[in-house]
C-alpha positions as CSV (number, residue, x, y, z in Angstrom):
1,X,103.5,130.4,100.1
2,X,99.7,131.2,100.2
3,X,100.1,135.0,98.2
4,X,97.6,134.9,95.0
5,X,99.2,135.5,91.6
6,X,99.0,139.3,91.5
7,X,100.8,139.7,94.7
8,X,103.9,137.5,93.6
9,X,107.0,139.5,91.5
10,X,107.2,138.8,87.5
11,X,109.9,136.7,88.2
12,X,108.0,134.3,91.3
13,X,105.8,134.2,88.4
14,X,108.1,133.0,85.7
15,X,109.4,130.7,87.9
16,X,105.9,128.8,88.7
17,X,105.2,128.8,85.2
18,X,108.5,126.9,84.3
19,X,108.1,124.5,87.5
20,X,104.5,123.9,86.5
21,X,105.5,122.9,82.8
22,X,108.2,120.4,84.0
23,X,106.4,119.0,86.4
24,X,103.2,118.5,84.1
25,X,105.5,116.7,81.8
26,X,107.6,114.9,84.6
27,X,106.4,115.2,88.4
28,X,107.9,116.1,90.9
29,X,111.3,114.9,91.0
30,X,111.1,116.4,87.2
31,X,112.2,120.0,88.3
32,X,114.9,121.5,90.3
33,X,116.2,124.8,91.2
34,X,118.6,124.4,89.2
35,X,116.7,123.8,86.0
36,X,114.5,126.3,86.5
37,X,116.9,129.1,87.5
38,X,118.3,128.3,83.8
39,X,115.5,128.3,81.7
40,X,114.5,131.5,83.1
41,X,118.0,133.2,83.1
42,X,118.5,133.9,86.6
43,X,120.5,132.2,90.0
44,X,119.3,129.3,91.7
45,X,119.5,131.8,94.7
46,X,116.9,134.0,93.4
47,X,114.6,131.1,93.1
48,X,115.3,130.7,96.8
49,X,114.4,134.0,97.7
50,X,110.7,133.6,96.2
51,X,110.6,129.9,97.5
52,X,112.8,129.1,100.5
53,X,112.4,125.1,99.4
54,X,111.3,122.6,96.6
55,X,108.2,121.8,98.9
56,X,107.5,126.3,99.2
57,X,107.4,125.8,95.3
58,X,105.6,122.5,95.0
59,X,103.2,123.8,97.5
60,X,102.4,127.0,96.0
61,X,102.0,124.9,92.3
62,X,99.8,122.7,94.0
63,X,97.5,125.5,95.2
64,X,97.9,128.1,92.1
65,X,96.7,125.1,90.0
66,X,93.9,123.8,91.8
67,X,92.7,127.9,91.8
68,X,93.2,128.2,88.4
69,X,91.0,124.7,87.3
70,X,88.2,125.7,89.9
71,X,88.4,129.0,88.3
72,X,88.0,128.3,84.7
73,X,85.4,125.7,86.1
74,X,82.8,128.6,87.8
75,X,80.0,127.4,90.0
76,X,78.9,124.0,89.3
77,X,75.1,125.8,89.3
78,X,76.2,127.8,86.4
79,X,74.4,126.1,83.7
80,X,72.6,122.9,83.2
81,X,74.2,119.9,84.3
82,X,75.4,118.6,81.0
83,X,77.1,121.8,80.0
84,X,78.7,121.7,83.4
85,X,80.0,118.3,82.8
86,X,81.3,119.3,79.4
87,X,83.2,122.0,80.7
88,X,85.2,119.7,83.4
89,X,85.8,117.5,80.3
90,X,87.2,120.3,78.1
91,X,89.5,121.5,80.6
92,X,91.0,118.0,80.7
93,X,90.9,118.0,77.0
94,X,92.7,121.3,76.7
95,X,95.1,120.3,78.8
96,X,96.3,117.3,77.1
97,X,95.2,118.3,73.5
98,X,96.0,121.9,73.3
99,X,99.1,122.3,75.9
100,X,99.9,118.6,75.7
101,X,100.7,118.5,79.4
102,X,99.0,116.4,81.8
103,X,97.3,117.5,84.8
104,X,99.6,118.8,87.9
105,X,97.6,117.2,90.7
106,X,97.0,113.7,88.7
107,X,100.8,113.2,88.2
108,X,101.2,114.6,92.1
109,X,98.7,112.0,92.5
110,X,100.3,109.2,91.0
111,X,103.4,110.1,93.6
112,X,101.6,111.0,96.8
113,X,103.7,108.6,98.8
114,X,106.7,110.0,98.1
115,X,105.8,113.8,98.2
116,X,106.7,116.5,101.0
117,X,103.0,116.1,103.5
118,X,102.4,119.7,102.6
119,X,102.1,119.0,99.0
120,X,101.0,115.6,98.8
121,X,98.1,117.6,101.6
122,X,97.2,120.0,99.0
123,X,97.1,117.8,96.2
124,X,94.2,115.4,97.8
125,X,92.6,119.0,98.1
126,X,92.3,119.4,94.3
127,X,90.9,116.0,94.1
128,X,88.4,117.0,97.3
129,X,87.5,120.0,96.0
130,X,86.8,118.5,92.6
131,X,84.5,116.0,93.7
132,X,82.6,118.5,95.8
133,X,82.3,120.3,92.1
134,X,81.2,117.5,90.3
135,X,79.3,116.3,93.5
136,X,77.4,119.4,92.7
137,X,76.1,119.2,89.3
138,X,75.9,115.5,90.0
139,X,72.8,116.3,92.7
140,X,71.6,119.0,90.6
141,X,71.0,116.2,87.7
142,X,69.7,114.0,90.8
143,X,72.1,111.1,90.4
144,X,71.8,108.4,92.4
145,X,75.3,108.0,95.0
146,X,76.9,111.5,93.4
147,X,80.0,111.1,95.0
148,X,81.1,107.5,93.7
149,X,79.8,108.9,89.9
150,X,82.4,112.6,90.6
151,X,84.9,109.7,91.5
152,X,84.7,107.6,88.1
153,X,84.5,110.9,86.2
154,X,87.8,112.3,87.9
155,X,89.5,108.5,87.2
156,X,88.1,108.2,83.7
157,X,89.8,111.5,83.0
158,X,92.7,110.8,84.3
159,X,93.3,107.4,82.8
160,X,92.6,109.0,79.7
161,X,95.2,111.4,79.6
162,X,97.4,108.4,81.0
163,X,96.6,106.1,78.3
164,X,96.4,108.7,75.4
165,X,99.9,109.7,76.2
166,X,101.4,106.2,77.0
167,X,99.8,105.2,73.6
168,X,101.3,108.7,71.6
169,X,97.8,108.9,70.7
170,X,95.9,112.2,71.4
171,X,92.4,111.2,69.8
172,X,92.4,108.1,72.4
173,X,91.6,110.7,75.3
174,X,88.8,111.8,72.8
175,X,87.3,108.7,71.8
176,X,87.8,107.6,75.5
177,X,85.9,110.4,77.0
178,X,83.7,112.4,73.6
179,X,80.4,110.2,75.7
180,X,81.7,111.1,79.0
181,X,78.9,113.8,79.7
182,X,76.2,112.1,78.7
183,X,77.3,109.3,80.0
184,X,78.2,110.1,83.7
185,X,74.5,111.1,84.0
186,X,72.5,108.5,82.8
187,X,70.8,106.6,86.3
C-alpha cells in the first residue's frame, strides 16, 4: 500500500485513523479488523478490500506516519539549530500531551521482533530517517559525533513518553525533556 493520503477513499482513510489510534495506545497486536470495522460502522470485508492483510494496514500506518512526522518536521535547514531541535521535541510533546498517544513507530519499535518484516522494515525507516534529520541540524550546530547525539535525542524522547505514561504523569515527559534542546547541543 504505497498510495499518499489524497489518493486513498474516505473510508481507507477512516480506517487508518482508527488503526493508528489503537495501535498508539496498544501496538500492534492492539487492533484487528474486526475492531476497526466496528468502530467505524462498516464489515471487516470492507477493510479487506482497502488492505488485503493486517501487515497491508500496518505497513501503510508505518509509512503515513513517518510522512506525516517528517512533514510537520520541514527541512532540518529551516531555522537555526535550536529551533529545529525544539520542534522535534514539541511534536513528541504533542503527541503525548495533547493526543495522549504515544508514538506509532516507538511502540512498533519496542515489538520489532515480532512484527511482519515489511513493517518492522519500515518502522527502522522512521527511526533512519529521523536520525538523518536530527543528524542534520546536529552538523549544522557542528556537534562533535552527530549521529550518536540524533540517537540519545530519539531515546530520550522515547523513554520519556515511556516513563511519563508508566508513571500516569504527563509533566514527567516535560520535566524530563523542557532542557532537551539546549542540552543535546552543548559540546
Amino acid at each position: 500500500m504505497k498510495k499518499p493520503d489524497k489518493a486513498l477513499s474516505d473510508t481507507a482513510i477512516q480506517i487508518l485513523d482508527v488503526a493508528e489510534r489503537m495501535a498508539r495506545q496498544g501496538g500492534y497486536n492492539a487492533f484487528s479488523f474486526r475492531d476497526i470495522a466496528r468502530e467505524i460502522g462498516i464489515k471487516s470485508a470492507s477493510i479487506h478490500y482497502h488492505f488485503p492483510t493486517k501487515e497491508d494496514l500496518g505497513e501503510a500506518l508505518v509509512e503515513r506516519y513517518t510522512n506525516r512526522f517528517l512533514d510537520a518536521l520541514g527541512a532540518a535547514d529551516d531555522a537555526e539549530p535550536i529551533e529545529m531541535l525544539s520542534r522535534y521535541v514539541s511534536i513528541y510533546r504533542a503527541a503525548l500531551i495533547e493526543q495522549q498517544l504515544m508514538c506509532l513507530c516507538g511502540m512498533f519499535g519496542a515489538e520489532i521482533a515480532k512484527l511482519p518484516a515489511p513493517v518492522s522494515e519500515r518502522t527502522r525507516a522512521f527511526f533512519e530517517r529521523n536520525l538523518e534529520w536530527l543528524d542534520t541540524v546536529f552538523k549544522a550546530a557542528g556537534v562533535q559525533d552527530p549521529r550518536k547525539r540524533s540517537g540519545e535525542v530519539i531515546a530520550r524522547l522515547e523513554g520519556a513518553m515511556i516513563l511519563a505514561r508508566a508513571m500516569n504523569d504527563m509533566d514527567l515527559f516535560q520535566r524530563v525533556t523542557g532542557d532537551l534542546p539546549a542540552e543535546s547541543l552543548r559540546s
